[in-house]
C-alpha positions as CSV (number, residue, x, y, z in Angstrom):
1,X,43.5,-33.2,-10.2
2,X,45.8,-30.5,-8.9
3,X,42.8,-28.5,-7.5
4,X,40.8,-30.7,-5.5
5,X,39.0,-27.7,-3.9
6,X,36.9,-28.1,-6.7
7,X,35.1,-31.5,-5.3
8,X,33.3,-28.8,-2.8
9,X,33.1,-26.1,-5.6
10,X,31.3,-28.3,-8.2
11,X,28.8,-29.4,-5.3
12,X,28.1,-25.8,-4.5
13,X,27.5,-24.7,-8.1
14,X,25.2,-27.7,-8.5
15,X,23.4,-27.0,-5.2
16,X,23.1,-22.8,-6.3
17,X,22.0,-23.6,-9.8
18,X,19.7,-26.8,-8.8
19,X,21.5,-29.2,-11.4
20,X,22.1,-32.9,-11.5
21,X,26.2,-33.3,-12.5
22,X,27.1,-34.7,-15.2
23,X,27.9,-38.9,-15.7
24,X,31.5,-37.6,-17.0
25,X,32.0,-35.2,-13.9
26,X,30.5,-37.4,-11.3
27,X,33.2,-40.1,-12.2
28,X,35.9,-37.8,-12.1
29,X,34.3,-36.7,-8.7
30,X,34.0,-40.6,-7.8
31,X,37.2,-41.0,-8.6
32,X,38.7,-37.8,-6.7
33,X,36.6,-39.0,-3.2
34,X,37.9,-42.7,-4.0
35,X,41.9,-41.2,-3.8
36,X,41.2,-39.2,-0.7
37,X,42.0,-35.9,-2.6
38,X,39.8,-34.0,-0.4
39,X,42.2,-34.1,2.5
40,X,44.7,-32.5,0.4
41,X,42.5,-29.3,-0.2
42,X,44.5,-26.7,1.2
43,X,43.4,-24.9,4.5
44,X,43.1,-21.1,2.2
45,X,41.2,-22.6,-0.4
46,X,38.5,-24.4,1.9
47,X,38.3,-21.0,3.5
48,X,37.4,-19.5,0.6
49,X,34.7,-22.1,0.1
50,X,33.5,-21.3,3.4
51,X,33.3,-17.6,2.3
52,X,31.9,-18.0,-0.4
53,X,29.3,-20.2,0.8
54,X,27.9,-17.6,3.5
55,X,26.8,-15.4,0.5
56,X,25.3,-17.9,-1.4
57,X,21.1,-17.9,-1.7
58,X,21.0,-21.2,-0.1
59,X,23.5,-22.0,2.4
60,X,22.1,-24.7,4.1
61,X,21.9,-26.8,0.4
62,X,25.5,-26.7,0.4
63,X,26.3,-27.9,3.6
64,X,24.5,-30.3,3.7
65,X,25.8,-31.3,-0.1
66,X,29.2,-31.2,1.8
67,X,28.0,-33.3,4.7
68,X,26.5,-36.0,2.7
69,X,30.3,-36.4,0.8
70,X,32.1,-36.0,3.9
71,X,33.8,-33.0,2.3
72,X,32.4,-30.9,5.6
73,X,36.1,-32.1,7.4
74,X,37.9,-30.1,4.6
75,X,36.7,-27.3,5.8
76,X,37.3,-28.0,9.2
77,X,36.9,-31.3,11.8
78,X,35.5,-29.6,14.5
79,X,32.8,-27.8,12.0
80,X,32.0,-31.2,11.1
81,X,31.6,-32.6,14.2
82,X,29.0,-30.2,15.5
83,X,27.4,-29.1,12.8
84,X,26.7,-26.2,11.1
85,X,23.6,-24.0,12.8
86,X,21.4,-24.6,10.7
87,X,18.2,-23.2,12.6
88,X,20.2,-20.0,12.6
89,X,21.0,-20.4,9.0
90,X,17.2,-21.0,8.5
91,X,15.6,-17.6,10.1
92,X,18.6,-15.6,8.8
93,X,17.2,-17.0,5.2
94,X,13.8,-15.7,6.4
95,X,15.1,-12.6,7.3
96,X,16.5,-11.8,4.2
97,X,13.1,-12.5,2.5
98,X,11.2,-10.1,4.6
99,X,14.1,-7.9,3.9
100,X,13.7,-7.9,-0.1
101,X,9.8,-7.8,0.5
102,X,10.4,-4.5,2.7
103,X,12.8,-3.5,-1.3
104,X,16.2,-4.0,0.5
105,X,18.8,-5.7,-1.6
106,X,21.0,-6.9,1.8
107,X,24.6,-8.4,2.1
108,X,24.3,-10.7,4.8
109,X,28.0,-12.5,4.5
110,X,28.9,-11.3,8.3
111,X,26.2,-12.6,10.2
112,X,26.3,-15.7,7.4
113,X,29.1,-17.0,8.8
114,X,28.6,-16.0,12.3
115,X,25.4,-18.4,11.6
116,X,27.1,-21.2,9.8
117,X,29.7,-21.4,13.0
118,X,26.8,-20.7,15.5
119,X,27.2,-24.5,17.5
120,X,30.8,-23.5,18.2
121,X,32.5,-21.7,21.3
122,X,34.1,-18.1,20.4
123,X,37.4,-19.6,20.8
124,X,36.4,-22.3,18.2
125,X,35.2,-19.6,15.7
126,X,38.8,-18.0,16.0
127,X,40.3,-21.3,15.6
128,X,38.3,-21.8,12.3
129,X,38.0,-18.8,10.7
130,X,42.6,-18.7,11.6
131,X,42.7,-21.7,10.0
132,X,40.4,-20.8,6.8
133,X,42.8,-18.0,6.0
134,X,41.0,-15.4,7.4
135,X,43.7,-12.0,8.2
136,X,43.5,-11.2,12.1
137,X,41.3,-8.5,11.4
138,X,39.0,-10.6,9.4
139,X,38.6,-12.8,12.6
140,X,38.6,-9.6,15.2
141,X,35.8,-7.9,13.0
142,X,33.4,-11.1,12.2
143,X,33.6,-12.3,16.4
144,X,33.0,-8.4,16.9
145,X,29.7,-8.3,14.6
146,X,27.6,-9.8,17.3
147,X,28.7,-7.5,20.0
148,X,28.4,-4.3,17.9
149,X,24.7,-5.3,17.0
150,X,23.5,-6.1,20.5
151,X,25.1,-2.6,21.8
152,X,23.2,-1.3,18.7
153,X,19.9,-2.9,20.3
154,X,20.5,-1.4,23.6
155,X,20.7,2.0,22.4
156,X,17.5,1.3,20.2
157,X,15.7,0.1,23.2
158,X,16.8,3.4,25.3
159,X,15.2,6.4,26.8
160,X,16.7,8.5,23.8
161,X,14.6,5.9,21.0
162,X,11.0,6.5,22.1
163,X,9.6,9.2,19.6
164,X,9.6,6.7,16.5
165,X,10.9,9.7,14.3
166,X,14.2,9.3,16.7
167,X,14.4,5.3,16.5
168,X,13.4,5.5,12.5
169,X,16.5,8.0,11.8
170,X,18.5,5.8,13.9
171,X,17.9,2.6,12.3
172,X,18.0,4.5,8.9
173,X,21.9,4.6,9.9
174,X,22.5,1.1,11.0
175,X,24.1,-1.5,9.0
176,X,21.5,-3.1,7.0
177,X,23.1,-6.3,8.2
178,X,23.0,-6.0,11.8
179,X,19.5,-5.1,11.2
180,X,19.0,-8.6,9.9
181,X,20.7,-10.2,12.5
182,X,19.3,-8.5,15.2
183,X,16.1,-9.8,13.7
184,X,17.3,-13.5,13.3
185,X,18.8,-13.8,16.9
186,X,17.3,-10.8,19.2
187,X,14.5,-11.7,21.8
188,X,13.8,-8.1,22.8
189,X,10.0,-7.6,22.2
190,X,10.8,-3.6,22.4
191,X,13.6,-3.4,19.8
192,X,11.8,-6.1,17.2
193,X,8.6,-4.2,17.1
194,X,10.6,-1.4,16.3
195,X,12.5,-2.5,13.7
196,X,9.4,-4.2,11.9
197,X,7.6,-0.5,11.9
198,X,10.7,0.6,10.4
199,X,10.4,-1.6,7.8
200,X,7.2,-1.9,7.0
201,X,5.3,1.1,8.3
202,X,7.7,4.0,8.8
203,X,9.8,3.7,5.5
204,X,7.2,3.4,3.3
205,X,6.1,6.9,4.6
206,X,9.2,8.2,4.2
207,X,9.4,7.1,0.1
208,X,6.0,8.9,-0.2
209,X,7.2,12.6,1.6
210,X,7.8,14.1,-1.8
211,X,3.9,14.0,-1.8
212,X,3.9,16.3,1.2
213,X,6.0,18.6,-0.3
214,X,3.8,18.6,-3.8
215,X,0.8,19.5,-1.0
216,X,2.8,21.9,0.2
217,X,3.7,24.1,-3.0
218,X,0.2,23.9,-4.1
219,X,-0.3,26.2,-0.5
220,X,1.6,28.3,-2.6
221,X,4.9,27.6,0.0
222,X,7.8,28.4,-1.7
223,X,10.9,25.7,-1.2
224,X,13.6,26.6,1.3
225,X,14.9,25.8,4.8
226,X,11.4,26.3,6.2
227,X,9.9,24.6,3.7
228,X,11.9,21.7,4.3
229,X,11.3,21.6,8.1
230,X,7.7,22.0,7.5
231,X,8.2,18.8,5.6
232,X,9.9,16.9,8.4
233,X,7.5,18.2,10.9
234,X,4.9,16.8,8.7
235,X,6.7,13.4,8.7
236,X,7.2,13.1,12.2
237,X,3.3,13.5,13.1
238,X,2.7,10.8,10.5
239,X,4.6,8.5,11.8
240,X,2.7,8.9,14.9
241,X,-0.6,8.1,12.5
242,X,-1.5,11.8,11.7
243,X,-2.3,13.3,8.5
244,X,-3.2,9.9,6.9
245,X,-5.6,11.8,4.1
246,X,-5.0,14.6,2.0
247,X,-7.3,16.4,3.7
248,X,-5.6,16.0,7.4
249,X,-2.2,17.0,6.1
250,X,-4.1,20.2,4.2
251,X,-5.1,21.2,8.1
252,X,-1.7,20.7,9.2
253,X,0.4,22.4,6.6
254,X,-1.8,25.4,6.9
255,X,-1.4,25.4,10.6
256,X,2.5,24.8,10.3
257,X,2.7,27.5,7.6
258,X,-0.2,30.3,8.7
259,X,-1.6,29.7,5.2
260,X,-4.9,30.7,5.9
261,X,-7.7,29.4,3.4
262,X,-9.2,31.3,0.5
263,X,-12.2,33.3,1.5
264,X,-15.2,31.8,-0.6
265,X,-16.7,34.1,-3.2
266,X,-20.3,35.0,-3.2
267,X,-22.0,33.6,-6.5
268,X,-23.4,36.7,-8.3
269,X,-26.9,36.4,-9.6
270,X,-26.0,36.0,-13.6
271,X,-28.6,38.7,-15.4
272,X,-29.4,37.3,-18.7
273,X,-28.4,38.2,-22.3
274,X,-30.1,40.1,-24.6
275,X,-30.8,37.4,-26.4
276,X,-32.5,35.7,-23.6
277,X,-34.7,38.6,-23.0
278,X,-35.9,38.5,-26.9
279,X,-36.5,34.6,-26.0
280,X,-38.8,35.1,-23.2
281,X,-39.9,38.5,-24.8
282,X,-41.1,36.3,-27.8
283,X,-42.3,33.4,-25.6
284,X,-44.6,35.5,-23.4
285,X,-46.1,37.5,-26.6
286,X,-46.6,34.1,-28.2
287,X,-48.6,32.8,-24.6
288,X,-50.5,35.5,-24.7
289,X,-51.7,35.9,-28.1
290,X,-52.9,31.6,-27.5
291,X,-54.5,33.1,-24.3
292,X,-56.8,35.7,-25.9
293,X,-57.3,33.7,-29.3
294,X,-58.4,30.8,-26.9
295,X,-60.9,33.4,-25.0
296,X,-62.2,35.0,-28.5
297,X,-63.4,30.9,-29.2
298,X,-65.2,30.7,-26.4
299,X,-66.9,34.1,-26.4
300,X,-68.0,33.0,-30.4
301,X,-69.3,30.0,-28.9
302,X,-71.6,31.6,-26.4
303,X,-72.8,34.1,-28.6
304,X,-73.7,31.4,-31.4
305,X,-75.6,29.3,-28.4
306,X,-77.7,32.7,-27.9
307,X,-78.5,33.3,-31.6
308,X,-79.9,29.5,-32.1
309,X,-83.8,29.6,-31.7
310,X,-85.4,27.8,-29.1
311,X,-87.3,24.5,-29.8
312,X,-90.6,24.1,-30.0
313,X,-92.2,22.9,-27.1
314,X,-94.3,19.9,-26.8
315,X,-98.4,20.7,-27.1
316,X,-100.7,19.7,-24.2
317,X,-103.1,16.7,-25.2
318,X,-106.9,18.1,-25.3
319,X,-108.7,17.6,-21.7
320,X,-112.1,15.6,-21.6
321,X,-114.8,18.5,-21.6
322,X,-116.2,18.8,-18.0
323,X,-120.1,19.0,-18.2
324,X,-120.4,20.8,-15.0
325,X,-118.4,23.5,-16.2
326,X,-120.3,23.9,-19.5
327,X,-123.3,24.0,-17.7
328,X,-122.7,26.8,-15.3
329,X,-121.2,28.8,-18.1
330,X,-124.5,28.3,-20.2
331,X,-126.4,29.3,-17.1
332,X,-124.2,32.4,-16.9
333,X,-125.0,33.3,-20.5
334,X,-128.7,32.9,-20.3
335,X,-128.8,34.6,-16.8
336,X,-127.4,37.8,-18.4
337,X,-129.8,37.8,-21.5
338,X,-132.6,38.5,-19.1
Protein backbone atom coordinates (compact mmCIF):
# COMPACT_ATOMS: atom_id res chain seq x y z
CA UNK A 1 0.00 0.00 0.00
CA UNK A 2 1.24 3.54 -0.46
CA UNK A 3 -0.28 4.64 2.91
CA UNK A 4 0.81 2.35 5.39
CA UNK A 5 -0.26 4.73 8.29
CA UNK A 6 -3.34 3.04 7.86
CA UNK A 7 -2.06 -0.38 9.65
CA UNK A 8 -2.34 1.89 12.94
CA UNK A 9 -5.54 3.69 11.65
CA UNK A 10 -7.56 0.50 10.93
CA UNK A 11 -6.53 -0.78 14.49
CA UNK A 12 -7.75 2.48 16.07
CA UNK A 13 -11.08 2.48 14.19
CA UNK A 14 -11.55 -1.13 15.25
CA UNK A 15 -10.52 -0.47 18.84
CA UNK A 16 -13.10 2.99 18.89
CA UNK A 17 -15.95 1.15 17.23
CA UNK A 18 -15.29 -2.37 19.19
CA UNK A 19 -15.19 -4.46 15.75
CA UNK A 20 -13.51 -7.59 14.80
CA UNK A 21 -11.62 -6.75 11.02
CA UNK A 22 -12.46 -8.17 8.42
CA UNK A 23 -10.77 -11.84 6.94
CA UNK A 24 -10.13 -9.68 3.60
CA UNK A 25 -8.48 -6.66 5.66
CA UNK A 26 -6.68 -8.65 8.14
CA UNK A 27 -4.70 -10.37 5.20
CA UNK A 28 -3.97 -7.32 3.67
CA UNK A 29 -2.85 -6.16 7.28
CA UNK A 30 -0.90 -9.66 7.52
CA UNK A 31 0.58 -9.03 4.64
CA UNK A 32 1.55 -5.16 5.17
CA UNK A 33 3.32 -6.30 8.94
CA UNK A 34 4.90 -9.31 6.94
CA UNK A 35 6.77 -6.52 4.36
CA UNK A 36 7.78 -4.32 7.25
CA UNK A 37 5.69 -1.43 5.81
CA UNK A 38 5.14 0.02 9.15
CA UNK A 39 8.65 1.36 9.37
CA UNK A 40 8.04 3.25 6.26
CA UNK A 41 5.01 5.29 7.94
CA UNK A 42 6.22 8.62 7.72
CA UNK A 43 7.17 10.59 11.06
CA UNK A 44 3.91 13.49 10.26
CA UNK A 45 1.49 10.92 9.65
CA UNK A 46 2.32 8.76 12.97
CA UNK A 47 1.97 12.11 14.58
CA UNK A 48 -1.18 12.55 13.56
CA UNK A 49 -2.09 9.14 14.77
CA UNK A 50 -0.74 10.08 17.97
CA UNK A 51 -3.07 13.12 17.90
CA UNK A 52 -5.72 11.76 17.08
CA UNK A 53 -5.48 9.10 19.46
CA UNK A 54 -5.43 11.50 22.65
CA UNK A 55 -9.01 12.44 21.80
CA UNK A 56 -10.23 9.26 21.26
CA UNK A 57 -12.96 7.72 24.15
CA UNK A 58 -10.55 5.00 24.80
CA UNK A 59 -7.03 5.63 24.50
CA UNK A 60 -5.56 3.08 26.35
CA UNK A 61 -7.55 0.30 23.72
CA UNK A 62 -5.46 1.66 21.13
CA UNK A 63 -2.23 1.57 22.49
CA UNK A 64 -2.26 -1.23 23.56
CA UNK A 65 -3.81 -2.44 19.92
CA UNK A 66 -0.51 -0.81 18.80
CA UNK A 67 1.66 -2.52 21.27
CA UNK A 68 0.38 -5.91 20.72
CA UNK A 69 1.46 -5.28 16.58
CA UNK A 70 4.57 -3.67 17.35
CA UNK A 71 3.17 -0.67 15.51
CA UNK A 72 3.87 1.41 19.00
CA UNK A 73 7.85 1.99 17.35
CA UNK A 74 6.14 3.87 14.45
CA UNK A 75 5.19 6.24 16.47
CA UNK A 76 8.23 6.60 18.26
CA UNK A 77 11.13 3.95 19.86
CA UNK A 78 11.56 5.57 22.88
CA UNK A 79 7.51 5.75 23.43
CA UNK A 80 7.74 2.16 22.97
CA UNK A 81 10.27 1.35 25.11
CA UNK A 82 8.78 2.90 28.19
CA UNK A 83 5.40 2.78 27.73
CA UNK A 84 2.68 4.80 27.46
CA UNK A 85 1.27 6.04 31.18
CA UNK A 86 -1.31 4.22 31.29
CA UNK A 87 -2.35 4.77 35.07
CA UNK A 88 -2.40 8.43 34.06
CA UNK A 89 -4.33 7.62 31.01
CA UNK A 90 -6.70 5.62 33.38
CA UNK A 91 -7.83 8.47 36.09
CA UNK A 92 -7.82 11.07 33.25
CA UNK A 93 -10.61 8.57 31.72
CA UNK A 94 -12.29 8.74 35.11
CA UNK A 95 -12.09 12.26 35.18
CA UNK A 96 -13.72 12.84 32.23
CA UNK A 97 -16.67 10.62 33.46
CA UNK A 98 -17.23 12.59 36.61
CA UNK A 99 -16.90 15.43 34.29
CA UNK A 100 -20.04 14.53 31.87
CA UNK A 101 -21.94 13.35 35.21
CA UNK A 102 -21.25 17.01 36.65
CA UNK A 103 -23.07 17.95 32.35
CA UNK A 104 -19.62 19.04 31.05
CA UNK A 105 -18.92 18.04 27.48
CA UNK A 106 -14.79 18.39 28.04
CA UNK A 107 -11.91 18.41 25.37
CA UNK A 108 -9.21 16.71 27.09
CA UNK A 109 -6.57 16.39 23.98
CA UNK A 110 -3.81 18.54 26.01
CA UNK A 111 -3.58 16.79 29.04
CA UNK A 112 -4.27 13.43 26.68
CA UNK A 113 -1.10 13.57 25.39
CA UNK A 114 0.64 14.99 28.25
CA UNK A 115 -0.76 11.53 29.83
CA UNK A 116 0.07 9.21 26.98
CA UNK A 117 3.90 10.59 27.21
CA UNK A 118 3.76 10.77 31.12
CA UNK A 119 6.84 7.83 31.64
CA UNK A 120 9.08 10.14 29.62
CA UNK A 121 11.59 13.04 30.63
CA UNK A 122 10.52 16.76 29.40
CA UNK A 123 13.31 16.66 27.04
CA UNK A 124 11.93 13.27 25.67
CA UNK A 125 8.36 14.76 25.20
CA UNK A 126 10.02 17.55 23.06
CA UNK A 127 11.91 15.07 21.24
CA UNK A 128 8.65 13.20 20.38
CA UNK A 129 6.13 15.55 19.94
CA UNK A 130 9.43 17.42 17.18
CA UNK A 131 9.50 14.40 15.64
CA UNK A 132 5.52 13.69 15.26
CA UNK A 133 5.24 16.98 13.37
CA UNK A 134 4.17 18.93 16.03
CA UNK A 135 4.98 23.16 15.06
CA UNK A 136 7.29 24.65 17.92
CA UNK A 137 4.51 26.21 19.43
CA UNK A 138 2.58 23.01 19.47
CA UNK A 139 5.46 21.51 21.58
CA UNK A 140 6.08 24.99 23.72
CA UNK A 141 2.20 25.16 24.52
CA UNK A 142 1.50 21.19 25.39
CA UNK A 143 5.09 21.01 27.88
CA UNK A 144 3.53 24.45 29.17
CA UNK A 145 -0.05 22.92 30.03
CA UNK A 146 1.27 21.32 33.18
CA UNK A 147 2.89 24.35 34.50
CA UNK A 148 0.01 26.76 33.72
CA UNK A 149 -2.43 24.29 35.69
CA UNK A 150 -0.32 23.94 38.85
CA UNK A 151 0.14 27.94 39.00
CA UNK A 152 -3.68 27.74 38.45
CA UNK A 153 -3.81 25.49 41.74
CA UNK A 154 -1.73 27.77 43.75
CA UNK A 155 -3.76 30.64 43.18
CA UNK A 156 -6.91 28.46 43.98
CA UNK A 157 -5.37 27.36 47.14
CA UNK A 158 -4.51 31.15 48.21
CA UNK A 159 -5.51 33.66 50.79
CA UNK A 160 -7.63 35.43 47.97
CA UNK A 161 -9.85 31.75 47.26
CA UNK A 162 -11.41 31.18 50.69
CA UNK A 163 -15.04 32.66 50.44
CA UNK A 164 -16.26 29.75 48.02
CA UNK A 165 -18.26 32.50 45.94
CA UNK A 166 -14.47 33.82 45.15
CA UNK A 167 -12.93 30.17 44.26
CA UNK A 168 -16.41 29.19 42.36
CA UNK A 169 -16.05 32.42 40.00
CA UNK A 170 -12.57 31.64 39.61
CA UNK A 171 -12.86 28.14 38.59
CA UNK A 172 -15.88 29.20 36.46
CA UNK A 173 -13.00 30.86 34.28
CA UNK A 174 -10.47 28.11 34.17
CA UNK A 175 -9.93 25.93 31.32
CA UNK A 176 -12.23 23.13 31.62
CA UNK A 177 -9.21 21.08 30.85
CA UNK A 178 -6.85 22.03 33.39
CA UNK A 179 -9.65 21.44 35.69
CA UNK A 180 -9.55 17.86 34.65
CA UNK A 181 -6.02 17.47 34.95
CA UNK A 182 -5.62 19.13 38.05
CA UNK A 183 -8.06 16.44 39.18
CA UNK A 184 -6.20 13.49 37.49
CA UNK A 185 -2.61 14.44 38.77
CA UNK A 186 -3.01 17.12 41.80
CA UNK A 187 -2.43 15.83 45.47
CA UNK A 188 -3.56 19.06 47.18
CA UNK A 189 -6.42 18.00 49.61
CA UNK A 190 -7.30 21.99 49.73
CA UNK A 191 -7.61 22.66 45.92
CA UNK A 192 -9.56 19.04 45.15
CA UNK A 193 -12.17 19.60 47.69
CA UNK A 194 -12.73 22.73 46.04
CA UNK A 195 -12.95 21.82 42.71
CA UNK A 196 -15.42 18.80 43.56
CA UNK A 197 -17.85 21.52 45.36
CA UNK A 198 -17.63 23.30 42.28
CA UNK A 199 -18.78 20.65 40.47
CA UNK A 200 -21.07 19.09 42.28
CA UNK A 201 -22.43 21.48 44.85
CA UNK A 202 -21.79 25.01 43.83
CA UNK A 203 -22.79 24.81 40.02
CA UNK A 204 -25.76 23.19 40.44
CA UNK A 205 -26.86 26.24 42.59
CA UNK A 206 -25.82 28.44 40.24
CA UNK A 207 -28.24 26.70 37.25
CA UNK A 208 -31.13 26.98 39.73
CA UNK A 209 -30.55 31.20 40.54
CA UNK A 210 -33.25 32.03 38.00
CA UNK A 211 -35.50 30.62 40.86
CA UNK A 212 -34.26 33.32 43.14
CA UNK A 213 -34.99 35.87 40.97
CA UNK A 214 -38.79 34.37 40.24
CA UNK A 215 -38.86 34.62 44.34
CA UNK A 216 -37.71 37.81 44.07
CA UNK A 217 -40.38 39.44 41.58
CA UNK A 218 -43.16 37.80 43.40
CA UNK A 219 -41.75 40.47 46.47
CA UNK A 220 -42.97 42.67 43.90
CA UNK A 221 -38.90 43.76 43.16
CA UNK A 222 -38.75 45.15 40.00
CA UNK A 223 -35.58 43.84 37.75
CA UNK A 224 -32.47 46.19 37.56
CA UNK A 225 -28.93 46.61 38.87
CA UNK A 226 -30.22 46.16 42.41
CA UNK A 227 -32.21 43.49 41.56
CA UNK A 228 -29.49 41.74 40.20
CA UNK A 229 -27.08 42.23 43.12
CA UNK A 230 -29.76 41.13 45.41
CA UNK A 231 -29.56 38.02 43.30
CA UNK A 232 -25.78 37.47 43.70
CA UNK A 233 -25.92 38.32 47.30
CA UNK A 234 -28.55 35.70 47.58
CA UNK A 235 -26.10 33.21 45.78
CA UNK A 236 -23.22 33.87 47.68
CA UNK A 237 -25.03 33.01 51.28
CA UNK A 238 -26.17 29.79 49.61
CA UNK A 239 -23.22 28.63 48.70
CA UNK A 240 -22.27 28.97 52.23
CA UNK A 241 -25.56 26.55 52.98
CA UNK A 242 -28.16 29.41 53.55
CA UNK A 243 -31.53 29.89 52.23
CA UNK A 244 -31.82 26.15 51.38
CA UNK A 245 -35.92 26.44 51.47
CA UNK A 246 -38.21 28.70 49.98
CA UNK A 247 -39.00 29.94 53.07
CA UNK A 248 -35.23 30.94 54.27
CA UNK A 249 -34.57 32.76 51.03
CA UNK A 250 -38.30 34.65 51.57
CA UNK A 251 -36.46 35.94 55.02
CA UNK A 252 -33.51 36.96 53.21
CA UNK A 253 -34.83 38.75 50.13
CA UNK A 254 -37.07 40.75 52.42
CA UNK A 255 -34.19 41.67 54.54
CA UNK A 256 -31.89 42.40 51.42
CA UNK A 257 -34.74 44.38 49.88
CA UNK A 258 -36.70 46.18 53.09
CA UNK A 259 -39.84 44.34 51.71
CA UNK A 260 -41.60 44.25 54.68
CA UNK A 261 -44.54 41.59 54.85
CA UNK A 262 -48.27 42.12 54.29
CA UNK A 263 -50.05 43.11 57.48
CA UNK A 264 -52.72 40.20 58.04
CA UNK A 265 -56.27 41.24 57.66
CA UNK A 266 -58.77 40.82 60.38
CA UNK A 267 -61.55 38.20 59.22
CA UNK A 268 -64.82 40.16 59.47
CA UNK A 269 -67.73 38.35 61.08
CA UNK A 270 -69.90 37.49 57.73
CA UNK A 271 -73.75 38.69 58.75
CA UNK A 272 -76.01 36.48 57.00
CA UNK A 273 -78.37 36.88 53.89
CA UNK A 274 -81.69 37.47 53.94
CA UNK A 275 -82.42 34.40 52.85
CA UNK A 276 -80.65 32.85 55.75
CA UNK A 277 -82.69 34.85 58.11
CA UNK A 278 -86.12 33.53 56.35
CA UNK A 279 -84.32 29.92 56.91
CA UNK A 280 -83.83 30.11 60.53
CA UNK A 281 -86.94 32.51 60.75
CA UNK A 282 -88.91 29.45 59.32
CA UNK A 283 -86.99 26.84 61.27
CA UNK A 284 -87.51 28.42 64.69
CA UNK A 285 -91.43 29.00 63.87
CA UNK A 286 -91.54 25.40 62.72
CA UNK A 287 -89.64 24.23 66.42
CA UNK A 288 -91.89 26.04 68.13
CA UNK A 289 -95.15 25.27 66.79
CA UNK A 290 -93.77 21.04 67.41
CA UNK A 291 -93.01 22.47 71.01
CA UNK A 292 -96.49 23.68 71.91
CA UNK A 293 -98.41 20.94 69.78
CA UNK A 294 -96.24 18.45 71.78
CA UNK A 295 -97.32 20.33 75.24
CA UNK A 296 -101.21 20.61 74.02
CA UNK A 297 -100.85 16.31 73.88
CA UNK A 298 -99.79 16.00 77.01
CA UNK A 299 -102.12 18.49 78.74
CA UNK A 300 -105.20 16.32 76.73
CA UNK A 301 -103.75 13.41 78.29
CA UNK A 302 -103.88 14.56 81.81
CA UNK A 303 -107.11 15.96 81.62
CA UNK A 304 -108.54 12.60 80.01
CA UNK A 305 -106.72 10.66 83.14
CA UNK A 306 -108.97 13.08 85.46
CA UNK A 307 -112.23 12.56 83.66
CA UNK A 308 -111.97 8.49 83.75
CA UNK A 309 -114.02 7.32 86.94
CA UNK A 310 -112.37 5.61 89.53
CA UNK A 311 -112.62 1.76 90.05
CA UNK A 312 -114.57 0.20 92.28
CA UNK A 313 -112.96 -0.88 95.29
CA UNK A 314 -112.90 -4.29 96.59
CA UNK A 315 -115.71 -5.11 99.43
CA UNK A 316 -114.66 -6.25 102.98
CA UNK A 317 -115.53 -10.06 103.66
CA UNK A 318 -118.42 -10.09 106.51
CA UNK A 319 -116.69 -10.46 110.20
CA UNK A 320 -117.83 -13.49 112.48
CA UNK A 321 -120.51 -11.77 114.84
CA UNK A 322 -118.93 -11.35 118.30
CA UNK A 323 -121.36 -12.52 121.06
CA UNK A 324 -119.90 -10.38 123.65
CA UNK A 325 -120.74 -7.45 121.76
CA UNK A 326 -124.31 -8.39 120.99
CA UNK A 327 -124.81 -9.07 124.41
CA UNK A 328 -123.85 -5.73 125.96
CA UNK A 329 -125.78 -4.05 123.28
CA UNK A 330 -129.01 -6.07 124.23
CA UNK A 331 -128.29 -5.25 127.79
CA UNK A 332 -128.04 -1.58 126.74
CA UNK A 333 -131.47 -1.75 125.03
CA UNK A 334 -133.35 -3.45 127.80
CA UNK A 335 -131.51 -1.18 130.46
CA UNK A 336 -133.05 1.91 128.76
CA UNK A 337 -136.76 0.43 128.46
CA UNK A 338 -136.88 0.53 132.15
Amino acid sequence: TNQPVRLLRVLRFAARMGFKIEQRTQEWFDLAIERNLQQTIAPEDAGGELRAVAREERPSVVLKAWEEHDLLEAVNPVLAKKHPAYDAIGRLMKVREDLFTAGFRPRLAAPMLLAVLGRLKEREQANVLSRAGFRAAEVEAALGFEEEAFEAQKELVGRKMNAPIDALRFLEKLPLDQVAYLMAKSNKSAALSKIRAFLNKWRPIRIALPGVATELEALGMPRGTKFDQIVEQVFAMQLTGRGKTAEEREKILRKLTGIKEPAKKKEKEKKPSKGADKAHAAAAMGDAAHKKHAAAKIEATKRAAKAKPAPPKPRAKHAVPDSHGKGTASGKKSHGRK
